[in-house]
N, C-alpha and C positions, 0 to 999 in steps of 0.2 A: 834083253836089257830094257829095263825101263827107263825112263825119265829123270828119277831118282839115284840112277846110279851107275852112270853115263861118264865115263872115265874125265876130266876136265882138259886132257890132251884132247880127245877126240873133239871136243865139241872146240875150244881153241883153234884144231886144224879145220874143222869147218867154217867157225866164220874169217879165218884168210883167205878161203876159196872161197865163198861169197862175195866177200867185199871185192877178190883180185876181178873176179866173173862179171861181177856187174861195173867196175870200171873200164876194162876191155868192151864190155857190150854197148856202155856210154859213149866211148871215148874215138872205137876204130870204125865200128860201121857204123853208128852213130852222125859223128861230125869230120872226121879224119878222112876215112876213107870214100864219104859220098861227095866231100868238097872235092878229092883228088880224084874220082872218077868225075864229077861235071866237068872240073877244068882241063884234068890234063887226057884222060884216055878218051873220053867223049868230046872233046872241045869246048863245051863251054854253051852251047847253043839251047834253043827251048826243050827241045825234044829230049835232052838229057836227064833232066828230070824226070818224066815219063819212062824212059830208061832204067833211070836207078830205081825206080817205083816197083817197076814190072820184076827185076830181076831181084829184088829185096822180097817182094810177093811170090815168087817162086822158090825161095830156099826157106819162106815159112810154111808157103803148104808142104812143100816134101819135109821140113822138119814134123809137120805136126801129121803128116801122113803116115811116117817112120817113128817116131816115139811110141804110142802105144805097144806097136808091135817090138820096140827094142826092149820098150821095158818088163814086156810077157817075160822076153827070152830071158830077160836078166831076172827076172823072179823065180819062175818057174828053171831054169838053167842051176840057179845058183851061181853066176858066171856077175855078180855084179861088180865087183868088184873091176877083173880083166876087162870088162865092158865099158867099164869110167876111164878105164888107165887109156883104150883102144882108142875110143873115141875123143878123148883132151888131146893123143899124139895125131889122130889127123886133122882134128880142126889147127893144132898147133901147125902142123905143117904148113893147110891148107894158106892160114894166116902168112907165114914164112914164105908160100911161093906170090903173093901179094907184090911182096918185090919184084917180080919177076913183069907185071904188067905194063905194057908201053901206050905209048895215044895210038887212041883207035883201036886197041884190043879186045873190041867187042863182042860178045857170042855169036850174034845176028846182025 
């Protein structure tokens, strides 16, 4: 397909998942859920910040560690599709088990 003739559902359903994608990336780890982890799971103390720094810095290198290699498989696989659907239900989860954190639930 080219550019030119790019069905206007498909591109329609892309920028809802855009916009939804980057309001969730604004909204939850962002300002949401780093005020709820300084206050309520870490306490509220200096070191928390340093906390949420570290652990924000860790789920980018392992994202940017795993992306190349996910996106081989999904090239070369032909699996991209199963692979978009796989990966939106665990982060969705992921997100979903969020609620589940209490103060002081900290890895380390």
């Amino acid at each position: 397909m080219t550019a030119t003739n790019v069905p206007k559902k498909s591109i329609f359903a892309w920028i809802l998942y855009d916009i939804g994608t980057s309001g969730y990336i604004f909204l939850v780890p962002g300002i949401a859920y780093a005020i709820f982890f300084r206050q309520t799971v870490c306490g509220g103390g200096p070191e928390c910040d340093a906390q949420w720094g570290s652990l924000v810095s860790l789920t980018l290198v392992i994202s940017g560690l795993l992306a190349p290699l996910l996106g081989a498989i999904a090239d070369l696989g032909r699996v991209r599709h199963q692979l978009f659907v796989v990966t939106t239900l665990l982060c969705s989860l992921g997100c979903l088990g969020l609620v589940t954190v209490q103060p002081e639930a900290i890895a380390w």
